[in-house]
C-alpha distance (Angstrom), angle and dihedral (degrees) to the residues before:
residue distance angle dihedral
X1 . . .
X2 3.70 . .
X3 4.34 86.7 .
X4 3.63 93.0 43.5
X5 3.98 91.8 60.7
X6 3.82 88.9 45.5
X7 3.51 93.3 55.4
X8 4.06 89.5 44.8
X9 3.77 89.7 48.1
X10 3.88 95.8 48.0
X11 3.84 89.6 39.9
X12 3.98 92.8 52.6
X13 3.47 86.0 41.8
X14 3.89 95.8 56.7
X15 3.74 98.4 35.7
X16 3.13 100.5 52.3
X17 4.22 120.0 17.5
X18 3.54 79.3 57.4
X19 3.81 107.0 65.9
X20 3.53 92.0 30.2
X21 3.93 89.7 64.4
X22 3.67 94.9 44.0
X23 3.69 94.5 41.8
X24 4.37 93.0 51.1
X25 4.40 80.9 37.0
X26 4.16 83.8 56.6
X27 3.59 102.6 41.2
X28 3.87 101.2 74.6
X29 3.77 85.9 60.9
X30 3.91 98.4 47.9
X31 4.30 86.4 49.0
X32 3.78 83.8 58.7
X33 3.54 96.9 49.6
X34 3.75 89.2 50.6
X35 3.81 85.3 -121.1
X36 3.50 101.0 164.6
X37 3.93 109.2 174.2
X38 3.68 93.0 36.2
X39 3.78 87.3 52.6
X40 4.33 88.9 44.4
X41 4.09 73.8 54.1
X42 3.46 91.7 53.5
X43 3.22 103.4 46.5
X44 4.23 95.3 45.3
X45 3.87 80.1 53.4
X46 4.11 92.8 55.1
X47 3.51 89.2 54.4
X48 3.52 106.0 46.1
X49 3.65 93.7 43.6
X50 4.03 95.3 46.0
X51 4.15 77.7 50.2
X52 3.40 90.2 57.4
X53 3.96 94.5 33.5
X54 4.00 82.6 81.0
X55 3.87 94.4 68.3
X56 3.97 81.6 69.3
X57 3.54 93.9 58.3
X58 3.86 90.7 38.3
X59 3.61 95.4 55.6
X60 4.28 95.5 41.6
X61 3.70 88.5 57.6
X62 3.90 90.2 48.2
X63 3.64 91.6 47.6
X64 3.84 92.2 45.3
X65 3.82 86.6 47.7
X66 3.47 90.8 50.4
X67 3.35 102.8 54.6
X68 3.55 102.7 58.6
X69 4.16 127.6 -153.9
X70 3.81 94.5 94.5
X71 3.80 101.2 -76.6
X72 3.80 93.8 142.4
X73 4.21 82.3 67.7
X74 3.38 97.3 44.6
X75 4.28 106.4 118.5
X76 4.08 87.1 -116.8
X77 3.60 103.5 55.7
X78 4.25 84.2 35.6
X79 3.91 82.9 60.9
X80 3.50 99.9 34.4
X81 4.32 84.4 51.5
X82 3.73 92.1 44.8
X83 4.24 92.0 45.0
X84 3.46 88.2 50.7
X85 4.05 106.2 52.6
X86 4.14 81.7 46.2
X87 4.46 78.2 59.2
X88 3.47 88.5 59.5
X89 3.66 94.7 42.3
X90 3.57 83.4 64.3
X91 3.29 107.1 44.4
X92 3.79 85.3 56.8
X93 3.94 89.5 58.1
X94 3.88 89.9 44.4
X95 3.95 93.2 49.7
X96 3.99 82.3 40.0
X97 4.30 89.6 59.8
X98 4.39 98.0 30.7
X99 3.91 76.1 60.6
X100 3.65 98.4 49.5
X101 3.84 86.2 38.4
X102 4.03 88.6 55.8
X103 3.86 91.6 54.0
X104 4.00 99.0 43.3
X105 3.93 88.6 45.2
X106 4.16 86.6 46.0
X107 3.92 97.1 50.6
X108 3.46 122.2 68.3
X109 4.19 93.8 -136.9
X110 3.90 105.4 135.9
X111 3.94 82.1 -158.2
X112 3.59 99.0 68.7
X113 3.64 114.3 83.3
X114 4.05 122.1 -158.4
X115 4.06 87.6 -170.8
X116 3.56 89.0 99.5
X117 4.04 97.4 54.5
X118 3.46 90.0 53.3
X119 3.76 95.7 57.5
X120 4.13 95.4 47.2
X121 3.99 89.4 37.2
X122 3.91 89.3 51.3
X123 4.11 91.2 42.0
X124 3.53 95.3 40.2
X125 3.95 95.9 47.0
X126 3.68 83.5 47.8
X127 3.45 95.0 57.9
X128 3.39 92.7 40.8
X129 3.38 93.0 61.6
X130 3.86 95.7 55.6
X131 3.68 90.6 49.7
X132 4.16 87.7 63.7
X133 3.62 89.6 42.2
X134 3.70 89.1 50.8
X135 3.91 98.6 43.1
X136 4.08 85.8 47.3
X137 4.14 84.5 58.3
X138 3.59 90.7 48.4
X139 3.81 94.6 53.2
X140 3.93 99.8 47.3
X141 4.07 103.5 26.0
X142 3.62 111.9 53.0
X143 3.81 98.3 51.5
């Protein structure tokens, strides 16, 4: 059982943190290029793949759960836990802004400015990104 949950957990994990970090790294670009169906595309993306991000958190906590001897409380999978509910935070934020992004780009209103989305999209996906890298760390290093 134990193998089967790895497998889902590294699967989820591949399948789907993946785009969603390349697809929130790509949209700052697309906004600048006024590329407003790629960016709808985008954004759909974000959301179905931060959807489907849970199944990685789903299947770790199984996995920990099945595998007995307290690893679930051990500080690295704590951390790792913890880092990743902040992830979805901010993909919630980002998926918050590639909407707002959407709407300024649709309307013709010279007032509206999609500057800002680009900077919190580009810092957020950023950050984002270190998060993963730092969550991968936490799952191969400290054992």
């Amino acid at each position: 059982m134990s193998s089967l949950l790895l497998w889902l957990h590294i699967g989820f994990a591949i399948f789907t943190i993946g785009p969603v970090t390349a697809a929130t790294m790509t949209a700052p670009r697309v906004i600048r290029n006024k590329n407003v169906p790629a960016l709808q595309i985008i954004q759909r993306m974000t959301r179905i793949y931060s959807l489907g991000s849970i199944g990685v958190f789903v299947f770790g906590v199984a996995l920990g759960a099945t595998l007995g001897n307290g690893v679930l409380g051990k500080w690295y999978m704590t951390a790792s836990m913890t880092l990743f509910i902040v992830a979805a935070v901010l993909l919630v934020l980002i998926d918050r802004d590639l909407r707002t992004a959407v709407r300024v780009l649709s309307t013709e209103n010279a007032e509206d400015d999609v500057k800002a989305q680009i900077g919190r999209i580009a810092a957020i996906s950023g950050l984002l990104s270190v998060i993963w890298l730092v969550i991968l760390f936490l799952m191969v290093v400290p054992r």
